[in-house]
C-alpha positions in Angstrom: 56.3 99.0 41.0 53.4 97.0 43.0 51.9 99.0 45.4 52.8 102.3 44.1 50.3 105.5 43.6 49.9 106.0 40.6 47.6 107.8 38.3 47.9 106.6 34.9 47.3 102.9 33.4 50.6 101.8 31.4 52.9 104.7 31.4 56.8 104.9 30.1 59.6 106.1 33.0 62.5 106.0 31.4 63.4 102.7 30.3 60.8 100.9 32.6 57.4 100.6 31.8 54.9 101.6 35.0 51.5 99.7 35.5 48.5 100.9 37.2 45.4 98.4 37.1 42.9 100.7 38.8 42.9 104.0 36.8 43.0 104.9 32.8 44.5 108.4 31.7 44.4 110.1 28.2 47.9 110.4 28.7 48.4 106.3 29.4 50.5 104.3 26.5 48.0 101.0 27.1 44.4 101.4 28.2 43.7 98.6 31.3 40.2 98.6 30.5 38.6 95.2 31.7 36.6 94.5 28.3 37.6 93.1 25.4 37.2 94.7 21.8 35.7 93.1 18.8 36.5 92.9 15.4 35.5 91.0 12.0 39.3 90.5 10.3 40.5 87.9 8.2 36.9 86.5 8.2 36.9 85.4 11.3 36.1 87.4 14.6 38.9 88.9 16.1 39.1 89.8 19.8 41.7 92.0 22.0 41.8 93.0 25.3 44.8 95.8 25.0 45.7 98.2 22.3 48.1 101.0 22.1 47.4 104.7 22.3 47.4 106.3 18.5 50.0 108.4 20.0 52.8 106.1 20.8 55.5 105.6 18.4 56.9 102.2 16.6 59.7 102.1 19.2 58.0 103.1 22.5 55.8 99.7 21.2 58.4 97.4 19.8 60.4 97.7 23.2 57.3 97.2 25.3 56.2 94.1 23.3 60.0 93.3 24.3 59.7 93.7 27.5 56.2 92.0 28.0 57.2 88.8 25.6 60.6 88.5 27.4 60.2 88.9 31.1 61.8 92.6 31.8 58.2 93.5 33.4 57.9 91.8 36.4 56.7 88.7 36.8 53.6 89.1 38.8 52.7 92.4 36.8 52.7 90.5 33.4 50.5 87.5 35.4 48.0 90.2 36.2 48.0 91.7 32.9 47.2 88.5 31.0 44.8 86.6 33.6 42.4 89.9 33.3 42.6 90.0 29.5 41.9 86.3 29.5 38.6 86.8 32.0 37.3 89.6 29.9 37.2 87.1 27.3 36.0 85.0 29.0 32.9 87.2 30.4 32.3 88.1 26.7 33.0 84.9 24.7 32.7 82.0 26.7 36.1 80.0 27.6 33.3 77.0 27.8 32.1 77.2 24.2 35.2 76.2 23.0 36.6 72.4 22.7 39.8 73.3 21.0 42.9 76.3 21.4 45.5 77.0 18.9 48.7 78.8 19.5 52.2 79.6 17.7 55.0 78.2 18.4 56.9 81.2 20.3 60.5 82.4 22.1 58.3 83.7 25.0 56.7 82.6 27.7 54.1 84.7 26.9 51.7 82.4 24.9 52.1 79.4 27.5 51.3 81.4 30.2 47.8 82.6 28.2 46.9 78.8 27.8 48.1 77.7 31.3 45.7 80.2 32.5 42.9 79.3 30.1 43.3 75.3 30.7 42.6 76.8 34.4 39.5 79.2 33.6 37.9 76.1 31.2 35.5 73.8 33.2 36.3 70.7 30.5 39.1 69.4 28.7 40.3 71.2 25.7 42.2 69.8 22.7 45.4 71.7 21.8 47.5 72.2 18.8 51.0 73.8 18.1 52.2 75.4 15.2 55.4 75.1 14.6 57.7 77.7 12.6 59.6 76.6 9.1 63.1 76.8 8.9 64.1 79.7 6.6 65.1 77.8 3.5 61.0 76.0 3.9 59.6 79.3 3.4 58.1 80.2 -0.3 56.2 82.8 -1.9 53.2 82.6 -3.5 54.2 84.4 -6.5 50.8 83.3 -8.6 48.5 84.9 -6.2 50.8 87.8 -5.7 50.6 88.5 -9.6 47.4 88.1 -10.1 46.2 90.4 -7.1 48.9 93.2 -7.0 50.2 93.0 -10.4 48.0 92.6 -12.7 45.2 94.7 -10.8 47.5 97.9 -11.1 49.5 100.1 -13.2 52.6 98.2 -14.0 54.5 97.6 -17.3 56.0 94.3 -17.8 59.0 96.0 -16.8 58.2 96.9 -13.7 56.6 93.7 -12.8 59.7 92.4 -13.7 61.5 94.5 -11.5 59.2 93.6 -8.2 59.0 90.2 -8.8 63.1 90.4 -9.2 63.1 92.2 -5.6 60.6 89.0 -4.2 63.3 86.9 -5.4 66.2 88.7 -3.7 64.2 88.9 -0.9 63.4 85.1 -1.0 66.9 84.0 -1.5 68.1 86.4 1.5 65.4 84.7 4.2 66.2 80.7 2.4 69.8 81.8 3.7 69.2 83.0 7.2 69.5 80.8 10.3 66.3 82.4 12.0 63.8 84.5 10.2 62.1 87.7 11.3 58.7 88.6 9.5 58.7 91.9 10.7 62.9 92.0 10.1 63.7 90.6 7.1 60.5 90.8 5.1 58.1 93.6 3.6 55.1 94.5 5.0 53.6 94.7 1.6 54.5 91.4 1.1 53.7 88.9 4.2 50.7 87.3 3.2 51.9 86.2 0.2 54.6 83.9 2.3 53.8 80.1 2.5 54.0 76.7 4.5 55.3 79.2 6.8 53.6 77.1 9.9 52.9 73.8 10.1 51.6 71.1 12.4 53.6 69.5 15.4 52.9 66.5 13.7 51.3 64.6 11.0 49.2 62.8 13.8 48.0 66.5 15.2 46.9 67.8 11.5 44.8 64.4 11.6 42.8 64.8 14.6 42.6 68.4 13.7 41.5 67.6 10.3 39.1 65.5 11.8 36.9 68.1 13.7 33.7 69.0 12.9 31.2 71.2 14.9 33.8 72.6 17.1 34.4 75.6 18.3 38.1 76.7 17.9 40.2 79.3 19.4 42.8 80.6 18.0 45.0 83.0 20.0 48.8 85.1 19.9 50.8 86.7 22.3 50.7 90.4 20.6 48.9 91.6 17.2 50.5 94.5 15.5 50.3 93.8 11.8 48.5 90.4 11.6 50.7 88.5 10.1 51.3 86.3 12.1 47.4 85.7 12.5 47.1 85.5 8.5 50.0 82.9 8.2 48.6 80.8 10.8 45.1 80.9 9.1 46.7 80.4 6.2 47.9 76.9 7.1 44.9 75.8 8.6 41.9 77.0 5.6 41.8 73.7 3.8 41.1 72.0 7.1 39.0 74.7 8.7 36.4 73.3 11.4 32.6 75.4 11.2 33.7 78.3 13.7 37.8 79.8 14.5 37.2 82.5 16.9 41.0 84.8 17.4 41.9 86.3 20.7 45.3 88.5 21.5 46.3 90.1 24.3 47.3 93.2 22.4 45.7 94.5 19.2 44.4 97.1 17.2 41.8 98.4 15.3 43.3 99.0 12.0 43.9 95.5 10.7 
């Protein structure tokens, strides 16, 4: 793959996934641009440094976030992929102006490899904090806020809300019986942010210090951002300890959150 010439960006050969770093093409599955995009979501700003074509389909992107999260692409592509999405944000946000990173807990090697390369881009120490994944049987659903935004805000007779909220609970008692759980697998879209304590500190200690911040400037940051989710879940368990600023960054994201 290295040293090949090609014209396109991120194109799809068969089951492999080609890079080129020095050219985009309308035809290319993932823009290499070198600049980051910006977006006010969740409340907070939101930056990306990758997003799909509009053309690409839900598997041509689910087996590319594969291959990127779980080392098919090579090594050194991936490396190259993430430092330059890390120094556009850098160039447009600072790495400096913040004293504290957040990040999942995560299968891939993908998210330590984003803060390995950070810790070496940052000129001072930075604070770090994990958030760790509930087992299945942890994970609840806010059924209040759920009825009183969805439910009672639309067209529903008793019996349908009945109904729903009888599907929430199948779906609930499905995920409180598996050994892993999948957001995007074994839950609804329409119904994600309404899960809870779905992350939570490493440990009591960490939540703390974290706690404990004031005027700092935090950075929050995932692997890949499709839905948001995962984003909204983690912000989720940190809003009642919220420092002034959380600024987001994700290697891949889109638009239309």
């Amino acid at each position: 793959i290295v040293g090949m010439e090609l014209t396109e960006g991120i194109r799809q050969e068969g089951n492999s996934f080609i890079f080129d770093f020095e050219r985009d093409d309308t035809s290319d599955i993932v823009k290499l641009t070198e600049e980051v995009k910006q977006l006010q979501v969740f409340g907070r700003v939101f930056y990306y440094a990758y997003e799909f074509a509009d053309s690409v389909d839900s598997s041509t992107r689910t087996k590319f976030i594969h291959d990127f999260k779980f080392d098919v692409i090579p090594v050194d592509v991936r490396s190259k992929f993430i430092t330059r999405a890390v120094d556009s944000l850098d160039r447009q946000a600072g790495l400096d102006n913040f004293s504290t990173v957040i990040y999942p807990e995560s299968k891939s090697d993908v998210v330590s490899d984003v803060l390995e390369y950070i810790y070496m881009c940052a000129h001072k120490p930075m604070k770090s904090f994990k958030l760790i994944k509930s087992l299945p049987k942890d994970i609840e659903f806010d059924y209040e806020a759920f009825t009183q935004t969805r439910l009672d805000s639309g067209n529903y007779t008793d019996a349908q809300k009945e109904e729903v909220l009888s599907n929430i609970r199948r779906m609930m008692d499905k995920i409180h019986s598996l050994d892993y759980f999948s957001i995007a697998r074994d839950s609804k879209y329409k119904y994600r942010k309404y899960l809870k304590d779905f992350y939570y500190f490493e440990n009591a200690e960490q939540e703390k210090i974290y706690a404990n911040l004031s005027d700092e400037k935090v950075l929050l940051i995932d692997d890949v951002t499709t839905s948001g989710t995962t984003l909204s879940l983690m912000l989720q368990t940190l809003k009642c300890v919220f420092p002034r600023e959380v600024i987001i960054f994700s290697i891949i994201g889109n638009n239309k959150l």
